[in-house]
Phi, psi and omega in degrees: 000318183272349171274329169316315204286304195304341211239305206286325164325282204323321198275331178330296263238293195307304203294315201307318191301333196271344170287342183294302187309313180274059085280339163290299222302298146340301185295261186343240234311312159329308180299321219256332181291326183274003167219130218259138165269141164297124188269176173220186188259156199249138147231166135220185197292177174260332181190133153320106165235129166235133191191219203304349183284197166263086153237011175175161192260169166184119191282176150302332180263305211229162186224132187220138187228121156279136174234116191245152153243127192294179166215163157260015174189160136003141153244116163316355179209193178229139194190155196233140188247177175230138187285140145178169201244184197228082206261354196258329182276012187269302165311357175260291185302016218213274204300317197257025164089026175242358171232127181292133188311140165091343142351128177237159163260145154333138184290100158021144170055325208283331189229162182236183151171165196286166190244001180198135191236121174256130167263126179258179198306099196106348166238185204253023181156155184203166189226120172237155193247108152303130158226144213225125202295174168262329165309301171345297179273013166220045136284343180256019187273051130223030167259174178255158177218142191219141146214170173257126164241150223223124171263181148200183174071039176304138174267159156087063168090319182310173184256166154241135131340129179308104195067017165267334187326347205199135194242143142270099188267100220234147216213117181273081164325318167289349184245311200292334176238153203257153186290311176292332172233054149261140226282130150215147191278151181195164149291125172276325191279119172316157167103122183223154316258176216266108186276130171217143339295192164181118181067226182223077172268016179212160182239144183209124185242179208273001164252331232216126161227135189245123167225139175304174151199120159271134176257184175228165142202129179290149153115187152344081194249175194214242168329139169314169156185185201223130166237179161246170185216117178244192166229140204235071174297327167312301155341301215260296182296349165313316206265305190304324173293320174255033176050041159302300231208087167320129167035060172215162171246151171271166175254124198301183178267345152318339207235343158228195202201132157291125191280326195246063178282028185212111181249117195264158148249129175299161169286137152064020160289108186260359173231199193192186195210110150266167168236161230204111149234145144225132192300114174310327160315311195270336190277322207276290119078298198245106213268140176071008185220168165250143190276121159278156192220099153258160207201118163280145146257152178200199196358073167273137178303347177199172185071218171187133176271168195288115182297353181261001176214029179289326179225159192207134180258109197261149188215123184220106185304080181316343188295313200307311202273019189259312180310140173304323192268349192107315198239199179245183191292092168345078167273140164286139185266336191299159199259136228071017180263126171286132139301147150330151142275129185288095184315105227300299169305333197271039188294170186291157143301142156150359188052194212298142180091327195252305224247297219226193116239124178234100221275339176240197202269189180286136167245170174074210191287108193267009159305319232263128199358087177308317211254013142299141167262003206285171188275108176251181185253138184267078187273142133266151322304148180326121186211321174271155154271154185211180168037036159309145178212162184291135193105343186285176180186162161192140196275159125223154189238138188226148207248126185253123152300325199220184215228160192160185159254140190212129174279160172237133189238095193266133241214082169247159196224110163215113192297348183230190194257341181259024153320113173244154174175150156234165192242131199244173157204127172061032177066018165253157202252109177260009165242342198050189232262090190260156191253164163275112252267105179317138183223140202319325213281347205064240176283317200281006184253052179281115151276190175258128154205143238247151197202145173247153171202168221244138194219161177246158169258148169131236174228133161208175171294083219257136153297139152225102201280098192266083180283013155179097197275099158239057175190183190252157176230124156265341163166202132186191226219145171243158186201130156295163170267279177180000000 
């Protein structure tokens, strides 16, 4: 019996609770059915002006301006409007005079900002950030730069206020960023135009001389980029017309090579190194006169460049880099003075044609400038040629103190008697056709032999001519006369 009465509680207890529930439930729906949310109105400023003031920030990359929309209440509920820009009304507002003529809109890519802006529940205004490259604006920096941005479409009921919808954000470049610390790019190596040698402003390996050229960048650095480097012949024949640049040729852009032509700057760098090679064979090509390089910058990934140091023109003397030692071979003027002996292996730089002629492959020591065919010999230190055949040659270049008689002592090694050869200077032949004298030792035994000619002062090319190469050469020697 008391477990029935307990059990008829219980069923009791559920009913009430559950009658209880549906009646709050019933109050609740009564409430929320009598209430309405306020919807509200969207504004924004009609226009943004940024320059000296405090209204917007500004970094290395980018200069960002808050931008708010207002409400005219609360906003009851949380709901979102869309962003977007006008780039065509800046060009209207310019044609009818609400904007000063010579104005730009912001570019394409130059600038950002969110395309949906959410408002939560209850408040009265929110802010997003236009962020505007910095390069952009300081390409311009002696423009006004505009863009319109619009907001529309709010969801969940709100409005925009009538002619508040667009805002103009018009941007003084000059004020907003100060002339001094704006960013440009340049050639930095001195010299205009920038003369090799000067010092030791080049690297020279046995084919190929590589010259630095440096860039800068002014102001601030910050983040990486990039410029390119093109070549600007034009530029270089401009200066050879209006007689700038004297007894030079341009060098096509064939005959030499950029190792970097997209040239980084490292973060937080201002300067960078591009290289310049050229094959000494193309430069010496152009004999007695000097060779020009001209070289543009353009399309930086940031910043903008200094139109006065955007291109530099390399002037480059081919003579310097053709002696094997840097300078050329010494004759002594004084009279009785022994010359240095010119060593045979030590011919100018410029390769097959320029430097040297060699009608077969490498013989002798494959060490000694590999990428030569001439034949040398395994002297220490390296000094013969060997394994001559008819028609070969090789240059050197030398320098005459005085103008004079002078003997010349050619150092052959000949197992027979039908040896030929001449000594030309500047293609001229000053000894004419001599034979070489047969020597006990066969080649390796060069001796002397002695013949006089007549020399001029000054710096020139001396030939050694093999018009029947049957012997080995070790070098020679000059002695004044008188």
């Amino acid at each position: 019996m008391k477990r029935i009465f307990t059990t008829v509680h219980l069923c009791l207890l559920a009913i009430t609770a559950m009658l209880m529930m549906s009646c709050e439930k019933e109050k609740l729906s009564g409430v929320l059915a009598k209430e309405t949310v306020a919807n509200v109105k969207l504004s924004v400023e009609n226009r943004i002006d940024i320059g000296s003031g405090e209204n917007f920030t500004l970094n290395n990359d980018e200069l960002i301006i808050p931008v708010t929309i207002n409400l005219s209440g609360a906003s009851g509920t949380a709901f979102n409007v869309q962003v977007t820009s006008n780039l065509d009304t800046i060009a209207t507002l310019v044609g009818s005079g609400t904007l000063p003529a010579g104005t730009i809109a912001l570019a394409e890519q130059t600038f950002n900002f969110p395309p949906v802006i959410d408002f939560a529940y209850g408040i009265k205004s929110t802010t997003f950030n236009l962020a505007v490259s910095r390069s952009f604006v300081e390409r311009n920096h002696s423009k006004l730069l505009a863009l319109a941005i619009k907001i529309s479409a709010p969801s969940k009921g709100n409005a925009i206020e009538a002619n508040k919808n667009a805002v103009i954000v018009v941007i003084n470049a000059a004020e907003a960023i100060a002339a001094e610390d704006v960013h440009y790019i340049s050639f930095a190596s001195a010299g205009s135009p920038y003369l090799v040698p000067n010092g030791t402003n080049y690297e020279i390996g046995t084919q190929d001389l590589t010259i630095p050229l440096n860039l800068a960048l002014a102001g601030l650095a910050g983040s990486d980029f990039t410029v390119d480097v093109v070549p600007n012949d034009a530029l270089v024949t401009a200066l050879i017309n209006n007689g700038t640049l004297k007894n030079t040729v341009v060098l096509s852009s064939g005959s030499y090579a950029l190792t970097n032509p997209k040239v980084k700057f490292a973060p937080n760098e201002n300067s960078a190194k591009l290289e310049l090679t050229a094959r000494i064979s193309e430069l010496l090509k152009n004999t007695k006169k000097k060779v020009a390089i001209g070289l543009l910058l353009r399309n930086p990934s940031k910043f903008q460049l200094d139109e006065t140091k955007k291109s530099i023109v390399v002037v480059i003397d081919p003579d310097h880099f053709r002696p094997y030692n840097g300078t050329p071979f010494l004759i002594k003027g004084a009279i009785g003075a022994v010359s240095d002996m010119i060593p045979a292996a030590q011919y100018d730089f410029g390769g097959e044609g320029i430097a040297f002629h060699d009608t077969g492959g490498k013989d002798g020591v494959g060490d000694y400038r590999p990428n030569d065919n001439v034949d040398v010999g395994d002297y220490t230190p390296r000094s013969v040629v060997g394994w001559t055949s008819d028609g070969e040659w090789l240059t050197y270049t030398v320098n005459v103190e005085e103008t004079g008689e002078y003997e010349l002592n050619s150092l052959i090694g000949a197992p027979g008697d039908n040896g030929r050869y001449s000594v030309f200077f500047d293609d001229v032949n000053i000894t004419g056709i001599l034979a070489s004298a047969k020597t006990p030792g066969s080649y390796g035994d060069q001796q002397p032999n002695r013949t006089t000619v007549q020399l001029t002062k000054g710096r020139h090319i001396m030939k050694f001519y093999m018009n029947v190469g049957a012997y080995d050469v070790r070098g020679w020697i000059f002695t004044r006369k008188k």
